[in-house]
C-alpha positions, 0 to 999 in steps of 0.5 A: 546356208549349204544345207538351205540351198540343198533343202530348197533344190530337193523340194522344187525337185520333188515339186516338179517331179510330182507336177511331171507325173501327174500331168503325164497320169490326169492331163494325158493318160487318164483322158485318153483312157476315158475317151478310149472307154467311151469311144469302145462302150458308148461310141454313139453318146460320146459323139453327141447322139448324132442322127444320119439321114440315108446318104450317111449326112448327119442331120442333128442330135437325138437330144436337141430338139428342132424346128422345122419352119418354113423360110420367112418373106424377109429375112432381115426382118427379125420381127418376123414370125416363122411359120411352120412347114406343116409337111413335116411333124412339128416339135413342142413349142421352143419358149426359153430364154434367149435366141441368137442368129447363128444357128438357124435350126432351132432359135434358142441358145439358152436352155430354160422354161418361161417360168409363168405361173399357171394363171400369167395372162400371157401364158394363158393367152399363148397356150391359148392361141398355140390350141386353136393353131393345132387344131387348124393345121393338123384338121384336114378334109377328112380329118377334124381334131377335136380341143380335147384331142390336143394334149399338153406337150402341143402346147407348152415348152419343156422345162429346157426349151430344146425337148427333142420328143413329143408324146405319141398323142401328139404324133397322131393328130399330124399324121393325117395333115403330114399324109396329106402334105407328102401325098402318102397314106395315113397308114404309112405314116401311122407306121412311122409314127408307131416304128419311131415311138420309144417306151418307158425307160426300163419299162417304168421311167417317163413316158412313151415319146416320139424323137421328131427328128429321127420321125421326120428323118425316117418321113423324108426317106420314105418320100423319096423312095 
């Protein structure tokens, strides 16, 4: 009976002994080891990909894409469709999943595609519809887009819904209607587009891109310098 109740004290012993070394090792020094890592070597990702305007002000994350609309008539009204604030360089469509009423920079909560098929009538007529509208904000009095000048990404949603780049084909059909807008030069804003325009990754992987916040960011800069 001795031996029994000796045995079973060493065992819970030895368990929380265990328990005691590693939740010190996995729960508080493996962590801060990792945190200490990231925070040294990838300071910039391990805080979100944060992006700051002039003043220091954070203004969103380099990976989320964002809208930039301008405020609806009513804003109770849910049904209301926003229009965009054609001063600045617009995003891709953000088609997805779900949208909530909390956060009022971009609508979408759940990341996700449409998952219509090529030929889905609706997707033709959005495509459609998102076409002829590219074509009408971004042809100015001296500048005319062309059906075929409007490339892919300007009308149709990432596969996440929150793409936070555009393809410099893109980029160069607003720069004349943002020129516009903001009172600059086309060529002024043809620099922001080509400063803010990242390469292949590696020098082969994906494609050439334009962050939209971190242009729109540099944009507003230059406006108010």
């Amino acid at each position: 009976m001795n031996n029994s109740v000796g045995n079973t004290a060493r065992l819970l012993g030895a368990g929380l002994r265990a328990l005691l070394v590693l939740t010190v090792v996995c729960g508080v020094l493996y962590p801060l080891a990792v945190t200490g890592i990231a925070q040294v070597a990838f300071s910039d990702k391990a805080n979100g990909s944060e992006i700051k305007d002039k003043s220091g002000q954070v203004v969103g994350s380099s990976l989320i894409g964002q809208t930039y609309n301008l405020p609806k008539q009513n804003p109770d009204d849910a049904e209301e469709a926003a229009k965009p604030d054609l001063k600045w360089f617009q995003p891709r469509p953000s088609n997805g999943l779900g949208s909530n009423s909390v956060n009022q920079q971009y609508s979408l909560i759940l990341s996700g595609a449409t998952n219509k098929a090529g030929d889905n009538p609706d997707l033709v007529k959005l495509v459609t519809d998102a076409k002829d509208a590219v074509i009408a904000d971004n042809s100015t009095a001296t500048y005319q887009v062309k059906p075929s000048d409007v490339p892919a990404d300007a009308v149709t949603s990432s596969g996440s819904g929150l793409d936070p780049n555009i393809s410099p084909e893109y980029a160069k059909i607003q720069v004349h209607r943002v020129a516009d807008r903001n009172g600059l030069d086309v060529q002024q804003v043809e620099k922001l587009v080509k400063d803010n325009t990242a390469g292949r990754t590696l020098g082969f992987m994906g494609e050439p891109r334009v962050n939209v916040l971190e242009l729109n960011t540099a944009l507003k800069a230059l406006t108010k310098s």
